[in-house]
N, C-alpha and C positions, 0 to 999 in steps of 0.2 A: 280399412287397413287396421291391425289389432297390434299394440305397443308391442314391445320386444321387451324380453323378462330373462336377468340373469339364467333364472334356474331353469328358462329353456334349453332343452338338447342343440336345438340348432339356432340357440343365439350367435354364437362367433362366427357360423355360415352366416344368417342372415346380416351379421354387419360388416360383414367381407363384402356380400352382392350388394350391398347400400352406398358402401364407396366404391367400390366397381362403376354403379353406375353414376353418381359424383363423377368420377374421371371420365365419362363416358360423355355425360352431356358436358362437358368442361371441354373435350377436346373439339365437340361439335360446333359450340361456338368457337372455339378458334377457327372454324375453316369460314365463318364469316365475316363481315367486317364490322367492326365497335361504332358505335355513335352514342357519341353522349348525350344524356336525356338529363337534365337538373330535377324535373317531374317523376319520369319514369324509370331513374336509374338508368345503365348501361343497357342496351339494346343494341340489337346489329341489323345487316343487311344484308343483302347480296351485295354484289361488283355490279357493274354498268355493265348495261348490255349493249354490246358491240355489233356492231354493221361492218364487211371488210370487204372490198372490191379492186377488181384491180382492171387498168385496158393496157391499153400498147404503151404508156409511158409512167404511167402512176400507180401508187397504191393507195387508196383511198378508204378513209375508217370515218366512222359516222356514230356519236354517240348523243343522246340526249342527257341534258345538265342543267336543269331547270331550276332555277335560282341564283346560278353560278354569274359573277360576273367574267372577263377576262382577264384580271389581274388574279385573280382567286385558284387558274387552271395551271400547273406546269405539265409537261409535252418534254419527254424524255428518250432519245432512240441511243441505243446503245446495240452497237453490234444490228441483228433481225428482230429486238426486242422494243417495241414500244409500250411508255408506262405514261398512262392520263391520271393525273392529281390532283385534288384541289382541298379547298377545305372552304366550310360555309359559317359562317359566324353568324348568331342571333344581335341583330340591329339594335334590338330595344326589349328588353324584359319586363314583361309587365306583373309583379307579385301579387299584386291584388287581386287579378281574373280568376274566377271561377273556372278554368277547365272544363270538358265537357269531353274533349277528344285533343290529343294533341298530337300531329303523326308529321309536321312539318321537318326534317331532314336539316340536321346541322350536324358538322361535327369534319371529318377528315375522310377520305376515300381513296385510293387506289387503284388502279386496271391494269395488269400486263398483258400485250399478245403479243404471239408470237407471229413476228409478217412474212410473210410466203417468200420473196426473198430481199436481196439488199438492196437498200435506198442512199440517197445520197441526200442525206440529214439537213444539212447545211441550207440545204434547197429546198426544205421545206413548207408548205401553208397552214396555217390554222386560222378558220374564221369562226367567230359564233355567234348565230342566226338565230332568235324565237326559239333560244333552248339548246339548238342543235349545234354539238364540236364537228366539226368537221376537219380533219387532216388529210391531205394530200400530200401524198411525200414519192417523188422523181424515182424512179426505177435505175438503179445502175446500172450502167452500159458498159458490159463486158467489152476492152478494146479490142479491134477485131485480130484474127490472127495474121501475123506478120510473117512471111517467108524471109530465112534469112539464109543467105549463099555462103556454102562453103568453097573456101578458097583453099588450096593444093600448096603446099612448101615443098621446095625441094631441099632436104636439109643435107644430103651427102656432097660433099665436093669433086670435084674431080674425078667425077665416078660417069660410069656410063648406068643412065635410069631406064630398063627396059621391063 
């Protein structure tokens, strides 16, 4: 790549496409998620990859969170939206270690999906297994439809109703 020089023709082109793409990659990590690295600066990630099943009473999501204790996850349903949370904090920092590779995951995370249909929150399960969240959440049971009778008034008095 060869420096950029006022008295070039297409200096103010090329430091247009220079921030161009500055904004370009700047928007790309926003559609990731940030994790703070003390080491490596700011780095990001993907979202949790989600598992989403459903049978005759439940909808059930399965995600792996490996490091995560229970107290560290919040499980949010609002509406058909489920959001999995958590954040992982480094135990013990060690200064002095030489480094060599550092790729262990700390920092803050997020997940929303969207659930196929309505649950009843309230009623909810969350366990977690050797890694694995697991939510079960009750499938809302439309009440069934009610027939309701209509009854007839006769509102005229003294009248003949034919």
């Amino acid at each position: 790549m060869s420096l950029m020089r006022r008295d070039d023709p297409f200096y103010s082109v090329n430091r247009m496409m220079s921030r161009m793409l500055d904004q370009m990659r700047a928007m790309m990590d926003e559609m990731t998620l940030p994790i703070e690295s003390e080491l490596l600066g700011t780095s990001t990630i993907n979202p949790l990859a989600v598992d989403m099943t459903t049978d005759d009473t439940h909808v059930i999501v399965k995600t792996a969170v490996p490091g995560f204790k229970e107290d560290d996850i919040n499980i949010d349903v609002r509406g058909t939206t489920l959001t999995i949370s958590a954040e992982s904090k480094v135990e013990h920092e060690d200064n002095n270690a030489n480094w060599h590779i550092r790729e262990m995951r700390y920092g803050k995370f997020a997940r929303s999906v969207q659930l196929p249909e309505e649950v009843i929150a309230d009623q909810a399960e969350a366990t977690l297994e050797n890694g694995i969240l697991t939510v079960k959440l009750p499938k809302h049971k439309p009440s069934p439809v009610q027939r309701i009778m209509v009854k007839a008034r006769n509102l005229l008095k003294g009248g003949d109703n034919k």
